[in-house]
C-alpha positions in Angstrom: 106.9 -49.3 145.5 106.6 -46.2 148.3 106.9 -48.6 150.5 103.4 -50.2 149.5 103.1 -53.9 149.2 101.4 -54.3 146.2 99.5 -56.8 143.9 100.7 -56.6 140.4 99.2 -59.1 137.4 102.1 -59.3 134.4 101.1 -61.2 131.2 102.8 -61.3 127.6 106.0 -59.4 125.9 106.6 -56.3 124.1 105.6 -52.9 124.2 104.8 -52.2 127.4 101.0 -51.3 128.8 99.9 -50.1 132.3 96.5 -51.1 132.6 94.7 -49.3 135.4 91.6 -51.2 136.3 88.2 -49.9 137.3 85.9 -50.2 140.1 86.8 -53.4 140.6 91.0 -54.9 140.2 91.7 -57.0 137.1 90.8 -60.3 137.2 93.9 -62.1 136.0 91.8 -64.9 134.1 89.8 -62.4 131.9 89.8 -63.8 128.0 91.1 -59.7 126.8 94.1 -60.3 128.9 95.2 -63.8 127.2 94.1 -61.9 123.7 95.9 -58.5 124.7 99.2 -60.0 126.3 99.6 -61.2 122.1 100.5 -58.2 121.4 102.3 -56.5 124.4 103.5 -56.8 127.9 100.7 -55.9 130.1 101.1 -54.4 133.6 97.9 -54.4 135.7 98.7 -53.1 139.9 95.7 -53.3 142.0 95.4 -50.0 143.4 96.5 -49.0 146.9 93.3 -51.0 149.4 92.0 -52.7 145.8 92.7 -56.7 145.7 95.2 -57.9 147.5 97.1 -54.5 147.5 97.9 -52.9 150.7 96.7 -48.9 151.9 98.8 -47.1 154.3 97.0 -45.0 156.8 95.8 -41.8 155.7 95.9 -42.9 151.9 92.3 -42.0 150.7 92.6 -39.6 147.8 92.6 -39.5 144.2 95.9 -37.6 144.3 97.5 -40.1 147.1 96.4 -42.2 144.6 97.7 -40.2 141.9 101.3 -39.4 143.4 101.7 -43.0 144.5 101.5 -43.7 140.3 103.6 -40.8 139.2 106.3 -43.4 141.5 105.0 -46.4 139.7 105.9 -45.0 136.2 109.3 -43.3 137.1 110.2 -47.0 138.6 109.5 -49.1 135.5 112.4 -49.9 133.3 110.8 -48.3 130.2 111.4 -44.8 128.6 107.8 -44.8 127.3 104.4 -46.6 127.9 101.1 -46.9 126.9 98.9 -46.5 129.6 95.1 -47.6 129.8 92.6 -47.3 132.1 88.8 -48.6 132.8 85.9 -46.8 134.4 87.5 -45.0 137.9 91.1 -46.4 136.4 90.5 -43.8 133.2 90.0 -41.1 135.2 93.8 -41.8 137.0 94.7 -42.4 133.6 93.3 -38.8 132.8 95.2 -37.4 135.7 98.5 -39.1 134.6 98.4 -38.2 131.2 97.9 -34.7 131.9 100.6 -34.7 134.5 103.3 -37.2 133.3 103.1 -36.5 129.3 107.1 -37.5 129.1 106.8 -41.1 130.0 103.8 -42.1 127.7 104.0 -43.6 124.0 100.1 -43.1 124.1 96.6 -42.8 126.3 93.5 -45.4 126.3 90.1 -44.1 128.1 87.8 -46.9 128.4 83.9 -45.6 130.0 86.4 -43.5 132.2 85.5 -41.5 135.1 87.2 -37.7 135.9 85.3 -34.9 134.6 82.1 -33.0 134.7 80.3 -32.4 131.5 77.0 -31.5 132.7 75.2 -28.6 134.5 75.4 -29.0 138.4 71.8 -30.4 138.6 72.6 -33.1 135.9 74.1 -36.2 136.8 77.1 -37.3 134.9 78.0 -40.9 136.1 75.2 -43.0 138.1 75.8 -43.3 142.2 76.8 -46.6 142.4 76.7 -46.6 146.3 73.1 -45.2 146.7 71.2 -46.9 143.7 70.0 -50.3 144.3 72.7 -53.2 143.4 70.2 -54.9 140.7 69.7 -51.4 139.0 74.0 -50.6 139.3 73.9 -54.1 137.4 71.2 -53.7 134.7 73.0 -50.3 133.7 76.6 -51.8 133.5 76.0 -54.8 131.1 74.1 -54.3 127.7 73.5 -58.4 128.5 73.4 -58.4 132.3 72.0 -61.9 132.5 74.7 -63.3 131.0 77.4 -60.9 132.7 77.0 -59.9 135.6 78.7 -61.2 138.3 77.1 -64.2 140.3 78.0 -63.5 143.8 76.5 -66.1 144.9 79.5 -68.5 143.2 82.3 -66.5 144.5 84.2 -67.9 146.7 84.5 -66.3 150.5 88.1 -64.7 149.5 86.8 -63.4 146.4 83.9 -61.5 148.7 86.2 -60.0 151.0 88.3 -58.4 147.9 84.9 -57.3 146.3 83.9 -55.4 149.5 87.7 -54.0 150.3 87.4 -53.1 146.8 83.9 -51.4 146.8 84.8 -49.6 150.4 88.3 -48.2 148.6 86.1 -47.1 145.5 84.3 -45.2 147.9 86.7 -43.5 150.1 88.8 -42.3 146.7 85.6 -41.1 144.8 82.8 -40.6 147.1 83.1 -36.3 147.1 82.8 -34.6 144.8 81.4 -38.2 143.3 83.9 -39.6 140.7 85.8 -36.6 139.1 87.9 -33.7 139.5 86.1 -30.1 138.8 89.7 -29.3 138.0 90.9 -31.6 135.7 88.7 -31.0 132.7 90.2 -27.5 131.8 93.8 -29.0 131.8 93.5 -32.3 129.6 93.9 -30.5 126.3 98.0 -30.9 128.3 97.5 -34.2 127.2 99.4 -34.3 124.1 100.3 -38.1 123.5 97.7 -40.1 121.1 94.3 -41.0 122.7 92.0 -43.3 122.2 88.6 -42.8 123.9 86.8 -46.1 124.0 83.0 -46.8 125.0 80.7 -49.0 125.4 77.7 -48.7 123.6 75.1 -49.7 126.2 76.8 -48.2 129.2 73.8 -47.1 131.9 76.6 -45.7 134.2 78.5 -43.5 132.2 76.9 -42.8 128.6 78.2 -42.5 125.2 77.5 -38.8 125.3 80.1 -38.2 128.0 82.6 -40.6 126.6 82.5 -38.1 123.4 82.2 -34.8 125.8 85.5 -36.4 127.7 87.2 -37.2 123.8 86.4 -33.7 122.6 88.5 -32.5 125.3 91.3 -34.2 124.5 93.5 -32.6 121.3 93.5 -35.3 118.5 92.1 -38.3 120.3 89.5 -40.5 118.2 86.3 -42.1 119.9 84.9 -45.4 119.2 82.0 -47.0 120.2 81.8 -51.1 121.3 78.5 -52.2 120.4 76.3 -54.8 122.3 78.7 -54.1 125.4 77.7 -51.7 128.4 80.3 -49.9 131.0 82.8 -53.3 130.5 83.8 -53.3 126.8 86.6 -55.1 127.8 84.3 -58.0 129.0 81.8 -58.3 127.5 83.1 -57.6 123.4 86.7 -59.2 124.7 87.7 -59.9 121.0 86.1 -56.5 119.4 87.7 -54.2 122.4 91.5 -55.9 122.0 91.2 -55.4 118.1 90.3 -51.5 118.8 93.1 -51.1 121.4 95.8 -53.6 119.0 94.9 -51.1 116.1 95.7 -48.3 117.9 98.7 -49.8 119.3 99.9 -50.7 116.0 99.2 -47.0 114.2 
């Protein structure tokens, strides 16, 4: 793919999904994947310097980042997708939809990144690079001591990924932090049926936004995952993958 060697998780049959993870790349053991890949054929790259996926030199914007997709899509043997994305993933998924409207069945925002919503002195979406690492984790789980990761029991590969993934993270969305001042007037482009889902407890992004960044979007519906924070997907596995299925299935 452009010449990138990359890591790509495939699970299940059907209608197809491209599932464009967040600050961290998909783990391929997550219980929403074995409950999604039930209803669909799920597609989940590690972005370009994320996992085990490779970054050429000089790739280190969103739009590398965004161009190198626009390949991704052409390339797969589908006339149509779904395409979903989580936290920094959503706002690709943003930046697709609004770009690539031909080759999607339909758009899934999940506590996605992309836009501004507030005044410039406001802050949107929490610096996760300069706010202590146990306040980053008490604001993305509603039930951090049962969620969050234990670093501590990862193994010595799975550290090196976290940090290649955290230090990619950073070099994509460090300035301006985590969105596109441009991208917010053109998503009402985005034509294809959205779903806007968010966690109810997320500390990084809040509801608000989530329904700021829906509002935006012509004819997308908003729903709201309660007792889970900025990883819906995780922590309400069964309650997320019966939002998306229904969706899937309208």
């Amino acid at each position: 793919m452009s010449g990138i060697d990359l890591e790509v998780v495939r699970r299940g049959a059907g209608r197809p999904v491209v599932l464009l993870h967040g600050m961290q790349n998909v783990d391929p053991r997550a219980p929403f994947l074995d409950m999604l890949e039930e209803h669909a054929e799920i597609i989940a790259p590690s972005h370009p310097g994320f996992g085990r996926s490779a970054r050429p030199a000089g790739f280190e914007t969103i739009y590398d980042l965004l161009h190198f997709y626009l390949d991704f899509l052409e390339e797969l043997p589908h006339d149509k997708i779904t395409l979903m994305g989580l936290s920094f993933g959503g706002w690709l998924a943003a930046e697709l939809a609004v770009t690539c409207r031909h080759r999607l069945a339909g758009l899934v925002l999940v506590d996605a990144f992309g836009i501004k919503v507030s005044d410039r002195e406001t802050q949107d979406i929490l610096d996760v690079f300069n706010t202590a690492p146990a306040e980053v984790q008490r604001r993305s789980w509603h039930d951090p001591a049962t969620w969050a990761p234990d670093l501590d029991a990862r193994s010595d590969e799975e550290l090196v990924i976290r940090a290649r993934n955290w230090e990619s993270l950073c070099l994509y969305g460090w300035n301006p932090y985590m969105y596109n001042p441009q991208l917010k007037r053109w998503l009402s482009r985005i034509t294809v049926p959205t779903l806007v889902v968010w966690g109810a407890s997320d500390g990084i992004v809040k509801p608000s936004y989530g329904r700021a960044y829906a509002g935006l979007i012509p004819g997308s519906r908003f729903e709201l995952i309660e007792r889970a924070g900025h990883h819906p997907e995780i922590e309400q596995a069964r309650a997320f993958v019966d939002t998306v299925v229904k969706f899937l299935n309208r």
